[in-house]
N, C-alpha and C positions, 0 to 999 in steps of 0.2 A: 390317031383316032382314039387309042384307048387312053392317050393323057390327056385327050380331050374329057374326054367324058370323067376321067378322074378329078379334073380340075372341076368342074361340072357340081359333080359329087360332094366333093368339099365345100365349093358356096355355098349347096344346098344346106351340109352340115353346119356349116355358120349361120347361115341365116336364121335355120330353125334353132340353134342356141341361141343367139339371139331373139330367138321370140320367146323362150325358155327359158329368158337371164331376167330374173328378181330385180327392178331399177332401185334399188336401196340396195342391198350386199350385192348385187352384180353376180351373182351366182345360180346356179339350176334352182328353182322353185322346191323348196321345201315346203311342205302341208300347204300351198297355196288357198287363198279366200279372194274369192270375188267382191269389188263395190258397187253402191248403185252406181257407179260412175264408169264401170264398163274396163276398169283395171286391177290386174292383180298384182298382190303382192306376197311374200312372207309370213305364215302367221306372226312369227315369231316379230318380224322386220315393222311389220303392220304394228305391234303393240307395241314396241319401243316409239314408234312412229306419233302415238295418240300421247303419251306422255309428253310431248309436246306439243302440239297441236292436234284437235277434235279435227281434221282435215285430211283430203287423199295427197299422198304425199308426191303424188306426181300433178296432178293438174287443181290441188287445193279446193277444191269443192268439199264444201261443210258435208257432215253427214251424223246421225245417232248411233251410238254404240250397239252392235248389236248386228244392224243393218248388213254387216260383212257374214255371204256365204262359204259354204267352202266349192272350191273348183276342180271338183272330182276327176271331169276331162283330162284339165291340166294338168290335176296330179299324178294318173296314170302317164300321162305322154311323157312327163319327166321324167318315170320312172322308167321308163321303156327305152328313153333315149341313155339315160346314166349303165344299160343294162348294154346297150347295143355299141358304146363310145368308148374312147377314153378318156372322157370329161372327169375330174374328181373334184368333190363340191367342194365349199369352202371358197374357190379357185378367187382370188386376187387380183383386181385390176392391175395391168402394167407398170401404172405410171397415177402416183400420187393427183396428178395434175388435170386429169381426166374427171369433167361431170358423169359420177355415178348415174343419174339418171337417163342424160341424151350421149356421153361417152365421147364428150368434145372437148377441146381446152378449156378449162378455167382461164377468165378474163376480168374477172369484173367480182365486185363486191359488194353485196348491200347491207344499207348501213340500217337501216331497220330489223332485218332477221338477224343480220350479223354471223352472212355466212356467204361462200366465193361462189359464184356464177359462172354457167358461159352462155353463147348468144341463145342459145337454146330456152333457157333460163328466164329469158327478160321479158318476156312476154306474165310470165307467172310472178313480176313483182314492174308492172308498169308505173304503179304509184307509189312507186319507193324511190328514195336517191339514190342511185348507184355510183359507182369508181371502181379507177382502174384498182388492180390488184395492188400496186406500190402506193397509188395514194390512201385505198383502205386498208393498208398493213401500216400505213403513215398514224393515220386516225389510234386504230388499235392500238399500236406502239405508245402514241400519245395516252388513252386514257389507262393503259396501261401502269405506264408512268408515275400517273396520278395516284392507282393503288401503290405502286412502288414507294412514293413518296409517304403516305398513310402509314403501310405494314412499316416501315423505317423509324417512321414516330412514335408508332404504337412500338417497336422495339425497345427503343429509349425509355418509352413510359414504361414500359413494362421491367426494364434494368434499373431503373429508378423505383419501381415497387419492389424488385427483388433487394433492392437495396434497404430498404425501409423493413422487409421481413424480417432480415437479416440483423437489424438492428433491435427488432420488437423480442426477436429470438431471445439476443440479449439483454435484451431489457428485462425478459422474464427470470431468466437466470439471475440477477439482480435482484427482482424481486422475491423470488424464491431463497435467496442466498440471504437475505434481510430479513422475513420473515420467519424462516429456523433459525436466523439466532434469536431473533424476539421471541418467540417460543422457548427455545433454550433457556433463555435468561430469565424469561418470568415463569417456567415450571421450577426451575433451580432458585430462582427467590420462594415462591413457596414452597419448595422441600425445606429450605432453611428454615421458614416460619414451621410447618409438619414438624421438622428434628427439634426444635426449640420448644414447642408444645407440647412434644412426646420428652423433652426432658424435662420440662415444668410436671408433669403428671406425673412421671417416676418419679423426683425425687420426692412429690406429696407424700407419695404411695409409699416410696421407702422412709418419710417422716414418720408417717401411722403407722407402720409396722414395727419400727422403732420403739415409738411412743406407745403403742399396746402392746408391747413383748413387754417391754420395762414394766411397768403398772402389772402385769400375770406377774412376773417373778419379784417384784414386792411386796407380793400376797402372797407366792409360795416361799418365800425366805421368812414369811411372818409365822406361816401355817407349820414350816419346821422347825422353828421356836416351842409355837405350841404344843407342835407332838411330842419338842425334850420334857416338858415342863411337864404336860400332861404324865407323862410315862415316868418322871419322877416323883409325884406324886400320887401315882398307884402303884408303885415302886412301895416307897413309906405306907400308904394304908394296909400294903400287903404286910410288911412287917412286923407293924403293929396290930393286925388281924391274929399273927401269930403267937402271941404272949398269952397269961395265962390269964384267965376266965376273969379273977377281978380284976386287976390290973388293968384292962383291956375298959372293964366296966368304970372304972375310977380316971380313967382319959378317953373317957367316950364325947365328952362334951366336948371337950378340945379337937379330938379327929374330926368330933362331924363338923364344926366349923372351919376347920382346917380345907374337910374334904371339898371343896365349892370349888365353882371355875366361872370368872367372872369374862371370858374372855368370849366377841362373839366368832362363832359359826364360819368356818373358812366359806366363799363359794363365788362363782364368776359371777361381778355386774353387769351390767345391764351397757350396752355399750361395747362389750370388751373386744368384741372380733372386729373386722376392719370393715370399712362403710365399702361393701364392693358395689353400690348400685351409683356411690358417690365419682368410683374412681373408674368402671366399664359399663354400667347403665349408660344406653344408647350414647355410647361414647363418640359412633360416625359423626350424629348429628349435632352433639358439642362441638367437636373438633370442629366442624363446619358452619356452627354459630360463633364462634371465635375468630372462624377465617376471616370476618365481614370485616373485622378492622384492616386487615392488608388487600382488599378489593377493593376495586372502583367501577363504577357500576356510570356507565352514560347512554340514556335514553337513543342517541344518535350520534353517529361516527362519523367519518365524511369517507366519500370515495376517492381515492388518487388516481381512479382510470378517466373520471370524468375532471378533474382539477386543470385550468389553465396551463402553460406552459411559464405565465409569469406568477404562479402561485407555489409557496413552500409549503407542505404540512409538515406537523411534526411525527416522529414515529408512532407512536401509540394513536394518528389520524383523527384526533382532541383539538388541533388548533392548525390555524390558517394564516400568514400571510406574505406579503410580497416578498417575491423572490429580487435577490439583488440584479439577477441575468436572467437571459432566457431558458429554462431547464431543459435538455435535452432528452426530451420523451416521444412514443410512438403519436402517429399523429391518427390516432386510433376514432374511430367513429362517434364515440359517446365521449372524447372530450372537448370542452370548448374551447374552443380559438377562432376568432380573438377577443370574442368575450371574458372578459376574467371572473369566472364563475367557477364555482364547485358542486356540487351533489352529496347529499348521504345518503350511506352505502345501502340503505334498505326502503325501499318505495312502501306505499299503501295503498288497499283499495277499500277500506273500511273499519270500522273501529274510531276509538278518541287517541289520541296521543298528543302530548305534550314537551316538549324540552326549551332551555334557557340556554341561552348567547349570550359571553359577554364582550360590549365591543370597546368597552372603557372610552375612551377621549379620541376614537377615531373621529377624523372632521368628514368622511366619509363611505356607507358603509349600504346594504342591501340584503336585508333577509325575509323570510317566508317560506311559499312552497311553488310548487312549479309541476305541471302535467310532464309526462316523460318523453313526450313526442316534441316540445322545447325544442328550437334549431342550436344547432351546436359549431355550425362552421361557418355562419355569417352572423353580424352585427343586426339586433333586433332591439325595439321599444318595448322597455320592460316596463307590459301593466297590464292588468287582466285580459284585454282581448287578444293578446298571445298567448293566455295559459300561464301567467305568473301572479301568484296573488302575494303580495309582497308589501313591504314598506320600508322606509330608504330616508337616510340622512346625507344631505348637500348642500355647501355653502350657509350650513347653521340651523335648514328649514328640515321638518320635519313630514315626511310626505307621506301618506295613502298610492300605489303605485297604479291608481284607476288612470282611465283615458284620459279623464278633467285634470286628474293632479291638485288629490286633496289633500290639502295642509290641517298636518293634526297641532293641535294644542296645548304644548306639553310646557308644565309650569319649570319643572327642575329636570336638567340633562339624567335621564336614564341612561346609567352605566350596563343594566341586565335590560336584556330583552326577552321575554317570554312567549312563545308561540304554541298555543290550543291549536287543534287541526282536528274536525271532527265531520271525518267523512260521508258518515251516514246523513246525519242532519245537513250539510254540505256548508258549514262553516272553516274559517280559519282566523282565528282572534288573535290581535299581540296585546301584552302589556307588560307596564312597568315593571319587570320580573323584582325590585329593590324595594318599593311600595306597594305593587298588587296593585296598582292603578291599570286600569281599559283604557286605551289607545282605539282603538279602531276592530271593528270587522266587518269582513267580505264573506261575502256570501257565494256560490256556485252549484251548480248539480254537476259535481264529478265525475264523470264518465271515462277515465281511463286513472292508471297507476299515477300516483303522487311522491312526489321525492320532496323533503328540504333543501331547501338552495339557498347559496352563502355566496355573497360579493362584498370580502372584505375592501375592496379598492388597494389601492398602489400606497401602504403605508406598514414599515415596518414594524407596529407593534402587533403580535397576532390577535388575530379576534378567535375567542378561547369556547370553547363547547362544555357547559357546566355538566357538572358528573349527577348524578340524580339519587334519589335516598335509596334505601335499603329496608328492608323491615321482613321480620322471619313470622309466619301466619302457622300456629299448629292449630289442629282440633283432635 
């Protein structure tokens, strides 16, 4: 009787944990909330519940946030029963395999939610496709796969850009290793020009100092003459000052013509100290008037980050052209390929500027200016409605780079090319840079950064970037 009643006892204890078990964690109701829908759940179980789907997680019925009370009843009875048992929350279903919510086998899979059922289940996804558990771990596995195959790709691609970093690395090193010696070389070419400058000025300097010591001491080797001479002849007057009374009177006529001195007056000329305004008067700004003959001075440079990969330049980045191979460079974003184009190094967005090209006897060649946004990794039609305002020699004709393709009329092949670029006014003009003759201009309202751009073509003579004047302005 009394293991009756024990037995008894215990259903009744199941039951009511079960009616006390959370259907999402399957455990004793913590802070439990009520829905309109007449089920509770976990606060906590409830809010991860809504982060995906606005729905009751037991019987799917839409509902407004908010709408969830709390289940006071509930909550003490939970707490009543955790206080009277030896239930400890948290507690874990048995068996992975088990529907948390109805506490039955998992069977079945849908492929919409994309999550395992059991019969219990099927009612709450009637219009979905379901499958068994093997043929929707089949499915899964498959598209699974599919990312498998992706992230695999994406590996390679991504070992293949680490490959390319790796080279860019180096490539920097190069460039950095090239550039200090060109630095090197051309601060150490003008020290030599400085050391030769500073010894052109010293020796002036020790010329004049020379030359006016000499000139003072052949005026005081003249003036100690005069003082023998002088002091020998007051020397004798004194003498003959001393004789007696007539005597003195009877060669009086002879002393006083004697006594004379026809010699002039020792005293420094004019001139005599050394020109110090000639030899350290604003001496910086000499030296640095001077420099102008070993500087060269060009309007515009070209860049090597934007240059072809079939394109040479030379060091000093003055002159452009075909590389005999392909140069092994980063395949960096701002250079073109497989356009064989170049860029100089400094854009504009306003202002006049000017420089000369020369492209001598190329049979064909491409210059002007170009908006910065210019595609750089695919082949495009070079003419104004891409952003290049340009003008271009091919197969002899001299072209205008507009959409028409207008042929200019040029009496004698121009070896220089000249390009005006005047951004405000939104022109760009070329001419005959050899005669000063007008070729052509285009017009535009510029609205973003302007760079020079140079297509010398596939021909090994370089097309050269003429160096521009100089001229020192004081006031």
């Amino acid at each position: 009787m009394a293991d009756s009643m024990e037995e008894e006892m215990t259903e009744e204890r199941e039951r009511l944990q079960l009616d006390l078990t959370c259907p999402v964690c399957q455990s004793i109701f913590d802070d439990p909330v009520l829905l309109p829908c007449t089920h509770s759940f976990c606060r906590d179980c409830l809010r991860r519940s809504l982060r995906v789907k606005k729905c009751c997680p037991l019987c799917r019925k839409d509902f407004k946030e908010g709408q969830d009370i709390s289940n006071r009843a509930l909550r003490d009875t939970c707490e009543t029963f955790l206080k009277t048992s030896n239930w400890r929350p948290n507690q874990q279903p048995a068996s992975n395999d088990i529907c948390k919510i109805h506490l039955k086998p998992v069977e079945l899979y849908c492929e919409k939610d994309e999550e395992p059922l059991c019969v219990e289940c099927v009612a709450l996804h009637n219009t979905h496709r379901l499958w068994s558990v093997r043929d929707g771990a089949a499915i899964c596995k498959k598209e699974l796969g599919y990312r498998v195959q992706i992230f695999e790709k994406k590996v390679d691609s991504y070992k293949k850009t680490s490959s390319k970093i790796s080279k860019a690395v180096d490539y920097i090193k190069q460039q950095a290793q090239q550039a200090e010696e060109q630095i090197k070389a051309e601060f150490e070419r003008l020290r030599q020009v400085l050391i030769t400058e500073e010894a052109l000025r010293l020796r002036a300097l020790g010329s004049e100092e020379e030359e006016k010591i000499a000139a003072l001491q052949e005026l005081n080797d003249k003036t100690t003459k005069d003082i023998a001479a002088l002091k020998e002849l007051t020397d004798s007057l004194k003498k003959e000052m001393g004789n007696e009374d007539l005597p003195l009177l009877r060669n009086f006529k002879e002393l006083k013509s004697k006594a004379r001195w026809g010699g002039e007056d020792p005293r420094l000329g004019e001139g005599c100290l050394l020109d110090m305004g000639k030899h350290v008067g604003a001496l910086s700004f000499k030296i640095w008037k001077n420099m102008q003959a070993h500087v060269k001075y060009n309007p515009v440079v070209l860049d090597p980050n934007t240059a072809s990969p079939w394109l040479a330049l030379s060091a000093d980045l003055t002159s452009v052209k075909e590389s005999s191979e392909r140069l092994t460079v980063p395949d960096n974003p701002e250079r073109f390929d497989p356009c064989v184009f170049v860029l100089g190094a400094e854009g504009y967005t306003s202002g006049k500027h000017k420089w000369d090209i020369s492209v001598g006897d190329h049979p064909k060649w491409v210059v002007g200016v170009c908006k910065e946004s210019v595609p750089r990794k695919k082949k495009f039609t070079v003419n104004t409605s891409r952003g290049v305002w340009a003008i271009g020699l091919s197969k002899g004709v001299y072209t205008a780079l507009t959409p028409e393709r207008t042929e200019l009329q040029v009496q004698q092949r121009p070896e220089v090319i000249r390009v005006k670029l005047n951004i405000d006014k939104g022109e760009v003009s070329f001419w005959d840079g050899g005669t000063a003759k007008h070729l052509v201009t285009l017009t535009h309202k510029f609205d973003e950064r302007i760079y020079p751009i140079f297509g010398p073509g596939l021909h090994n003579t370089p097309m050269i970037l003429a160096s521009g004047k100089m001229a020192v302005h004081t006031s």
